[in-house]
N, CA and C of each residue as an Amber inpcrd file, in Angstrom:
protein
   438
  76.8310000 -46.7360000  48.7700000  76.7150000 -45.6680000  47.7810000
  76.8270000 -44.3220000  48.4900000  77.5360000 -43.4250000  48.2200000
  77.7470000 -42.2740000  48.0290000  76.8500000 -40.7290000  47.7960000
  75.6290000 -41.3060000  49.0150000  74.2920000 -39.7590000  48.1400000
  74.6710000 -38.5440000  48.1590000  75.6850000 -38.3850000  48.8590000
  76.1670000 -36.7070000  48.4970000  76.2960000 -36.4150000  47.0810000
  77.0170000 -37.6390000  46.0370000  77.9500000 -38.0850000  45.1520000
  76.4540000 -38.2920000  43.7410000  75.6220000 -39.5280000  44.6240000
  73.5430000 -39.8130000  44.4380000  72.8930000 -38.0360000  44.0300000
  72.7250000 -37.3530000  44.8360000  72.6440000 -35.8740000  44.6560000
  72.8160000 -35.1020000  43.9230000  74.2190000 -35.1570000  43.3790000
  74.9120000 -34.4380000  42.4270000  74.4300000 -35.1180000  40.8900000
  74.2500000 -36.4180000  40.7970000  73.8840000 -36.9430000  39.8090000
  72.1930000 -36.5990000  39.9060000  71.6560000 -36.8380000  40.3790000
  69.9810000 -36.6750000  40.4590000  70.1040000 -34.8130000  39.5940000
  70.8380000 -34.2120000  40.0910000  70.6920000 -32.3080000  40.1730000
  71.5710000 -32.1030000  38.6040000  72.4920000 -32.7510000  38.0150000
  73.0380000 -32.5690000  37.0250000  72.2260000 -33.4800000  35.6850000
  71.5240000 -34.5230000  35.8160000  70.5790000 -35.0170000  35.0900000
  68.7510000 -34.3120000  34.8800000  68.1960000 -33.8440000  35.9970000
  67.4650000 -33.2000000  35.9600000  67.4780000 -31.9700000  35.7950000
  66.1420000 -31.3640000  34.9580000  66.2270000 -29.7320000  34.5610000
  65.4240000 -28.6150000  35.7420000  64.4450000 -29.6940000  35.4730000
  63.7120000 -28.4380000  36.6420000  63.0390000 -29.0640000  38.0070000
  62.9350000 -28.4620000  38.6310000  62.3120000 -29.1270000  40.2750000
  61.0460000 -28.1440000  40.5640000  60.6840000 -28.9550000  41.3600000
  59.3160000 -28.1180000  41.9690000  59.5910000 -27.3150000  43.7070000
  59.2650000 -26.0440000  43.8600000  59.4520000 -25.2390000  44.7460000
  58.3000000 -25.1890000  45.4280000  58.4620000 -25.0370000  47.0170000
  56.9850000 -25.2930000  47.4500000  57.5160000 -23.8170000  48.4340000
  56.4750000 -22.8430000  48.7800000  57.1640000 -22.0600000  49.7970000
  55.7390000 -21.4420000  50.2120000  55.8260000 -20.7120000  51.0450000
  54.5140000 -20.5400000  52.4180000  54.3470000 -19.3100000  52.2920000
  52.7280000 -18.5960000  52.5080000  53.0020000 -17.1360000  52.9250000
  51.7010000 -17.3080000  53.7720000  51.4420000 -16.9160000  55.2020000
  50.6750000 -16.9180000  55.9370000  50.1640000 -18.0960000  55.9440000
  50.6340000 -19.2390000  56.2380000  50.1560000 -20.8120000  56.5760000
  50.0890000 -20.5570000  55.1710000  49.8870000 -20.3190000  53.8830000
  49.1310000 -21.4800000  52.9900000  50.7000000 -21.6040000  51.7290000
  50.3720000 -22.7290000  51.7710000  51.6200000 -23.3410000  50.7150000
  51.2140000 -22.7420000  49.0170000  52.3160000 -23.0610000  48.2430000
  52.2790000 -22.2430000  47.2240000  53.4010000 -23.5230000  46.4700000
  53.0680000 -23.7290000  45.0540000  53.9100000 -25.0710000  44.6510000
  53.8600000 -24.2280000  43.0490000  55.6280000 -24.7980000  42.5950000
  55.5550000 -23.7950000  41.3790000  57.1210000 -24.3360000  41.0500000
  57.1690000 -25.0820000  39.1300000  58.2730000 -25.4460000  38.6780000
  58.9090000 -24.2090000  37.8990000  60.6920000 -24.7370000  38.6230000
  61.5580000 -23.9420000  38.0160000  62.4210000 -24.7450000  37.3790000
  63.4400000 -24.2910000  36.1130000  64.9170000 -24.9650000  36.2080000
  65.4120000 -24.4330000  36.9690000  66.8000000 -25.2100000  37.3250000
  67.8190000 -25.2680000  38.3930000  69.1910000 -25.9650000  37.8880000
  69.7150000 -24.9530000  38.7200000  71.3750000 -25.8690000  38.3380000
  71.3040000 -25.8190000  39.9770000  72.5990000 -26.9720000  39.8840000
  72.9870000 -27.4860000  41.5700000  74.5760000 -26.5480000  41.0360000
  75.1440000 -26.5470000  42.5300000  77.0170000 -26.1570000  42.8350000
  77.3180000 -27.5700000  43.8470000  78.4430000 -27.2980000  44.1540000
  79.1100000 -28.9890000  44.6890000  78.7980000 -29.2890000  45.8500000
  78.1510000 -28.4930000  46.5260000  77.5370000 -28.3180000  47.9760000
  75.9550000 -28.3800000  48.3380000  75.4590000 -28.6110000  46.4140000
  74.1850000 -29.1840000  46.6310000  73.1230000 -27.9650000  46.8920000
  73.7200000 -26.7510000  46.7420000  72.7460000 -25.5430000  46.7070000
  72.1830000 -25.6000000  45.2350000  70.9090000 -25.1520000  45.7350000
  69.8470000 -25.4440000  44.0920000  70.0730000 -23.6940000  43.7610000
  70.2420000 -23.5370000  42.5340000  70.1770000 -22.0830000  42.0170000
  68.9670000 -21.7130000  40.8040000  68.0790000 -21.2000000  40.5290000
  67.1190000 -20.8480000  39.5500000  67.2850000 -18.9700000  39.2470000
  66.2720000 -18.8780000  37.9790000  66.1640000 -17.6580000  38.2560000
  64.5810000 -17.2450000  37.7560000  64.6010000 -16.2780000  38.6450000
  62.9820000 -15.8700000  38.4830000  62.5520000 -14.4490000  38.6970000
  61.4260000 -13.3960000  38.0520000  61.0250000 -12.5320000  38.1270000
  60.4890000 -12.2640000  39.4450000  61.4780000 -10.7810000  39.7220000
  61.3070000 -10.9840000  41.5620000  59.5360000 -10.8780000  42.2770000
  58.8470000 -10.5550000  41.2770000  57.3010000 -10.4580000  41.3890000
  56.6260000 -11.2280000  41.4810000  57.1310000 -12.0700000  41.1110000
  56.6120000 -14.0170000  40.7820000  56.2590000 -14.1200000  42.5190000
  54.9120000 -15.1160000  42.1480000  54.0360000 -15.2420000  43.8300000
  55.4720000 -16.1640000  44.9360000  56.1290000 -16.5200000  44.1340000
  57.2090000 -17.4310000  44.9910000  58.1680000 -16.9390000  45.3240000
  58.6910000 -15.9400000  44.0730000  59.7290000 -14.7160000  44.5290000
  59.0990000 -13.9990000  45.8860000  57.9230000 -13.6650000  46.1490000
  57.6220000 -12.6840000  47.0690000  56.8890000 -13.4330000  48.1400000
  57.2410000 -14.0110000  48.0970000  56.5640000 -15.3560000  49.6370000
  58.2840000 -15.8980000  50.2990000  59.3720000 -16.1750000  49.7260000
  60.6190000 -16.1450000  49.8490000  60.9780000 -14.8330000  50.4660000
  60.6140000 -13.8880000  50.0610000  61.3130000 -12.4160000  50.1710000
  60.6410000 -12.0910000  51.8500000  58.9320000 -13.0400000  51.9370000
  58.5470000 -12.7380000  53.4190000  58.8540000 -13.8020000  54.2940000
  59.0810000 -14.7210000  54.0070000  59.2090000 -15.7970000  54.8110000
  60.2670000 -17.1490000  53.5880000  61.9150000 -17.0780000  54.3440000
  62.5930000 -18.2340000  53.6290000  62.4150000 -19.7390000  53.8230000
  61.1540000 -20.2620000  54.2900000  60.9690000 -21.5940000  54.5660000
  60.4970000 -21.9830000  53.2230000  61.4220000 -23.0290000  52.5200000
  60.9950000 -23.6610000  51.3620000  61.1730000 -25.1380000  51.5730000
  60.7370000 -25.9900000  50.5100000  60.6930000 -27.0600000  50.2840000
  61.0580000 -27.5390000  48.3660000  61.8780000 -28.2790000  48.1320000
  61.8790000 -28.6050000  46.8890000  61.8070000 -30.1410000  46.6030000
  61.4940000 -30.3760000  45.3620000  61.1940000 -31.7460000  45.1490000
  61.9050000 -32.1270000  43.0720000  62.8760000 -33.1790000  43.4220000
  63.4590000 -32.9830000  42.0530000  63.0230000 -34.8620000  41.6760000
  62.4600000 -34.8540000  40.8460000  61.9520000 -36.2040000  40.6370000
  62.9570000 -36.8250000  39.1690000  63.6270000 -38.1020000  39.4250000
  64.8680000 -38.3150000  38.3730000  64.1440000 -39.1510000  37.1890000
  63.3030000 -40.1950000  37.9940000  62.4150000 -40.5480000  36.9840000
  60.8560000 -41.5200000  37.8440000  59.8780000 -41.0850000  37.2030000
  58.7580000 -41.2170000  37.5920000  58.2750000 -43.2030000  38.0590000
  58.4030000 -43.4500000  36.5670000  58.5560000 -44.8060000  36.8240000
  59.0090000 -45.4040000  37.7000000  60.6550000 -45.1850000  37.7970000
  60.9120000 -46.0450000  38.3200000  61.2480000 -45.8580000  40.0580000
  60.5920000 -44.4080000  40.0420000  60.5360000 -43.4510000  41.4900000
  62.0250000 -43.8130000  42.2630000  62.1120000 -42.3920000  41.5790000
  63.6550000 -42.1250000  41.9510000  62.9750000 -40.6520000  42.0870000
  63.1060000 -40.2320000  43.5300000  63.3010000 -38.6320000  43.7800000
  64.1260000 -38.2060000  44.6150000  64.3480000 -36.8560000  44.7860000
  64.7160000 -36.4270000  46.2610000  63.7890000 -35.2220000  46.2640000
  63.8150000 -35.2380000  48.2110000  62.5710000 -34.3600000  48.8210000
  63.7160000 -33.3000000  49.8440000  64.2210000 -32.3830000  49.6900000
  64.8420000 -31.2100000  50.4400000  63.7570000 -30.2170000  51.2700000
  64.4130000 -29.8890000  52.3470000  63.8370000 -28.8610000  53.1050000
  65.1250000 -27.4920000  53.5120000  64.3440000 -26.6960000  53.3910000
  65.3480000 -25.6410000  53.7930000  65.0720000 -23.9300000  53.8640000
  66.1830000 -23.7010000  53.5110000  66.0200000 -21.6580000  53.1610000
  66.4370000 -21.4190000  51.6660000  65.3590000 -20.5010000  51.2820000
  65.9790000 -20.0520000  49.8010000  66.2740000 -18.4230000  50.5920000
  66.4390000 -17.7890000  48.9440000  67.0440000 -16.5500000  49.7770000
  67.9070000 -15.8970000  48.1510000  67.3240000 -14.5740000  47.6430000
  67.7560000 -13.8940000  47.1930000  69.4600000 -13.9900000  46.8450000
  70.0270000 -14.3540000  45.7220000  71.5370000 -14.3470000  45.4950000
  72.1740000 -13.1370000  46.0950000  73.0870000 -12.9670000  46.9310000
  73.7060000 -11.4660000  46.8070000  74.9210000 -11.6020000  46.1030000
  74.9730000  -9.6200000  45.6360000  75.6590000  -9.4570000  44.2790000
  76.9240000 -10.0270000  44.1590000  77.4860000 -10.0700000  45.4210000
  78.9420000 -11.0080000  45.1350000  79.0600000 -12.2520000  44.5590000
  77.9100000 -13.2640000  44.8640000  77.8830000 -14.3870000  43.9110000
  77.2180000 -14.0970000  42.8050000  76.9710000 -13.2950000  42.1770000
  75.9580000 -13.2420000  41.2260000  76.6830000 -13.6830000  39.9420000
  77.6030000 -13.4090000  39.3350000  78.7690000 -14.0780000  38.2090000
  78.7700000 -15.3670000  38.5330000  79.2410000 -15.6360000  39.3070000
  79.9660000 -17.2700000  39.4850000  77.8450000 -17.9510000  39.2920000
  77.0820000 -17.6810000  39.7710000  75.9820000 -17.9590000  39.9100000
  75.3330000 -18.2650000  38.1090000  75.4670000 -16.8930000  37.5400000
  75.2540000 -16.7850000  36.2190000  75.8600000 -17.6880000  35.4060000
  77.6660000 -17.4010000  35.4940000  78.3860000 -18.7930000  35.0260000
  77.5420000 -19.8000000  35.2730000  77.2980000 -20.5350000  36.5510000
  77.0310000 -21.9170000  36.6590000  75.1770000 -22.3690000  35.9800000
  74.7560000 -21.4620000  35.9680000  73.1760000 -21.4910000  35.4620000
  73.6140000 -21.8970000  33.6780000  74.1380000 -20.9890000  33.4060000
  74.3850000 -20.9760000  31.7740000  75.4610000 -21.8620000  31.4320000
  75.9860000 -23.0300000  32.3610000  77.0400000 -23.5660000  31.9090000
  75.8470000 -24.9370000  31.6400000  74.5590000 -24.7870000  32.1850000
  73.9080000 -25.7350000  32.2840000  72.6860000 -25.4230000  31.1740000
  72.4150000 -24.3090000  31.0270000  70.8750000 -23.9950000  30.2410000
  71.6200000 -22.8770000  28.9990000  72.2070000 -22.8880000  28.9080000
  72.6290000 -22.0770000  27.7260000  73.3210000 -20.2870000  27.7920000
  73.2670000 -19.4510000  26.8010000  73.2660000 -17.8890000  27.1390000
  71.3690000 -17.5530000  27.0860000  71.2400000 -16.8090000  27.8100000
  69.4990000 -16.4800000  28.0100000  69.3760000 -14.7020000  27.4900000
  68.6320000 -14.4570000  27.0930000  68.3080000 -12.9010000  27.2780000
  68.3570000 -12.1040000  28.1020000  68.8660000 -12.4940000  29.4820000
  68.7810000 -11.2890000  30.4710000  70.5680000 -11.6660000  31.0760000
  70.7040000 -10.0420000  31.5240000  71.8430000 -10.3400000  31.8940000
  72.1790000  -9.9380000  33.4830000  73.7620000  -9.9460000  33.9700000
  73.4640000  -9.5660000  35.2510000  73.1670000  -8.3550000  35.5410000
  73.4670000  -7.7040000  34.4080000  73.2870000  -5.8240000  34.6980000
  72.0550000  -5.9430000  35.5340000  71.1640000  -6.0490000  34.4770000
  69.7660000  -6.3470000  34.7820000  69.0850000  -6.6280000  36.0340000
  70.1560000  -8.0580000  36.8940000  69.7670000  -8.5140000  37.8630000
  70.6760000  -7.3220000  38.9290000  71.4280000  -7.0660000  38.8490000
  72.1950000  -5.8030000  39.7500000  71.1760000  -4.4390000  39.9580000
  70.0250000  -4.7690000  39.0730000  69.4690000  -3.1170000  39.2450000
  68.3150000  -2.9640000  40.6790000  68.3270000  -4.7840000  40.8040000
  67.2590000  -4.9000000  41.5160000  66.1880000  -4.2130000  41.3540000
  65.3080000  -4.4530000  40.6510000  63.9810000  -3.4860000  40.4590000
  62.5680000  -4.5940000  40.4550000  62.3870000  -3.7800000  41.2220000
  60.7580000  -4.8550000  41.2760000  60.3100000  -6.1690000  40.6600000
  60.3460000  -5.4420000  39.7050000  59.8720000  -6.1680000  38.4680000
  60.7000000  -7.0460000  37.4980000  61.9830000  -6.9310000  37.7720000
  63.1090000  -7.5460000  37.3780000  63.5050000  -8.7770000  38.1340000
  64.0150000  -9.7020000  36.8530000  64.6390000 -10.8170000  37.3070000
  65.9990000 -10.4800000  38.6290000  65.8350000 -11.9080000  39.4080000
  66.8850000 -12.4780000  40.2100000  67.1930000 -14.2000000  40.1050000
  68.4600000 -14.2490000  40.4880000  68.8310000 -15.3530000  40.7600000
  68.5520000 -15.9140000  42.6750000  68.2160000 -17.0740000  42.7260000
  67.3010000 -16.8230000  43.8220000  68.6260000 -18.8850000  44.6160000
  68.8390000 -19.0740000  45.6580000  69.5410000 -20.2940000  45.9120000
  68.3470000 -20.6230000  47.1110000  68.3000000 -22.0750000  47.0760000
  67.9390000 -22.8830000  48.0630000  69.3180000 -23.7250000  48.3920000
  68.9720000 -23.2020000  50.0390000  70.2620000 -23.9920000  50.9320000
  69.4640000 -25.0340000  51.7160000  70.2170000 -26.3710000  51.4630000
  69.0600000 -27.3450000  51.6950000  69.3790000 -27.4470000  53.4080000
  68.7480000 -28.1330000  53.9570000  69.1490000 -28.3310000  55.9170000
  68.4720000 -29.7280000  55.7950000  67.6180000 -30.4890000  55.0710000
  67.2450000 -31.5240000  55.0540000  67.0690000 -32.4030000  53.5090000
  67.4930000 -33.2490000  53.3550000  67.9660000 -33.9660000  51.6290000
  67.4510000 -35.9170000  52.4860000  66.3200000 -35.7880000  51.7440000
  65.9840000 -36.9960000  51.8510000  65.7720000 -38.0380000  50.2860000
  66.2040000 -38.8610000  50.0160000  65.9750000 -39.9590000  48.9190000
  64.6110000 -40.6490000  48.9500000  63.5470000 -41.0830000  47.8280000
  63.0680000 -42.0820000  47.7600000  63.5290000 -42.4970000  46.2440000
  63.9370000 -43.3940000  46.5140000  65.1080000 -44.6960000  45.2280000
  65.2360000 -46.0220000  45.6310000  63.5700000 -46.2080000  44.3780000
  63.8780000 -47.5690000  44.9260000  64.6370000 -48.1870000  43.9220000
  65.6200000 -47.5480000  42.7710000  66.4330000 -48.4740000  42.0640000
  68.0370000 -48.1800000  42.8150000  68.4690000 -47.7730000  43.0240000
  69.3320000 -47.4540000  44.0260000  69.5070000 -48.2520000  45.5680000
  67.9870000 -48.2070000  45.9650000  68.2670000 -48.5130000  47.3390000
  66.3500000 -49.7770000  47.4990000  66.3750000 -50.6880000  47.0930000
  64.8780000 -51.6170000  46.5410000  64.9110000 -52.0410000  47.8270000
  65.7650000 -52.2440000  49.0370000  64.9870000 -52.7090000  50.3140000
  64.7420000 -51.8740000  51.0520000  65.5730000 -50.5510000  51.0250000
  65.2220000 -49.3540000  51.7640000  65.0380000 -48.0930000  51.1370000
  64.2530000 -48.0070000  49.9000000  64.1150000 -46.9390000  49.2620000
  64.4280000 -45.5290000  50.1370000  63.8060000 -45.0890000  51.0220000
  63.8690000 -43.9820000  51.8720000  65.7060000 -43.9490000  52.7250000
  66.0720000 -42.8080000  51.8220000  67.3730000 -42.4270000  52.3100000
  67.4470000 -40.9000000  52.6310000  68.5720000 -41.2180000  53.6970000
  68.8280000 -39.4250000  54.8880000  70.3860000 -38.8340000  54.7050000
  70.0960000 -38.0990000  53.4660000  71.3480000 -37.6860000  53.1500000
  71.9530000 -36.5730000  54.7640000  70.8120000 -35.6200000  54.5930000
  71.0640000 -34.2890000  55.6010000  69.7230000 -34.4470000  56.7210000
């Protein structure tokens, strides 16, 4: 099987994942939606004030966790860097969010003004993509994509 291929299906079936990110040793855990792109970068968007927006903004060590289904424990566990969208992707970014969750109330103007208190689109670039599936994989549930 194919988990790059595993991945893309887990990230296009699921809505939202859980974000884990650090500010002075202590962890911080907090669900977003997310759309994936073909390279497996997670994209959300969030009010740049938000305790996760501003623990990202001091330190990009994150962790995410997208669970496909509980029962029958199917997840994946990523490690990596998130990191503020810059404005050049910010369209193609918007496209791909709303090709998945709909048109929303805020737009990119909005996110271009960068203001405190204002929404961003925010990507996790994964460096580590691990599987537990045990319907996929029942003798070796634990798989090492990255």
């Amino acid at each position: 099987m194919d988990l790059k291929e595993l991945a893309k299906e887990y990230f296009k079936s699921v809505n939202d994942m859980q974000l884990a990110t650090v500010s002075n040793g202590k962890p911080w855990v907090c669900t977003v939606y997310f759309v994936a792109d073909d390279e497996n970068n997670l994209y959300w968007t969030s009010g740049r004030d938000r305790q996760h927006s501003l623990e990202i903004l001091s330190d990009s060590s994150a962790a995410v966790t997208v669970v496909k289904d509980r029962e029958k424990k199917q997840a994946i566990q990523l490690a990596g860097i998130a990191e503020e969208v810059n404005d050049k992707d910010l369209e193609r970014v918007h496209n791909l969010y709303q090709s998945k969750f709909g048109q929303k109330d805020y737009d990119l103007e909005e996110m271009k003004e960068h203001k405190p208190s204002g929404r961003a689109y925010w990507v996790f670039t994964p460096e580590t993509i691990m599987f537990w599936d045990e319907v996929n994989f029942p003798e070796q549930p634990k798989q090492k994509l990255l």
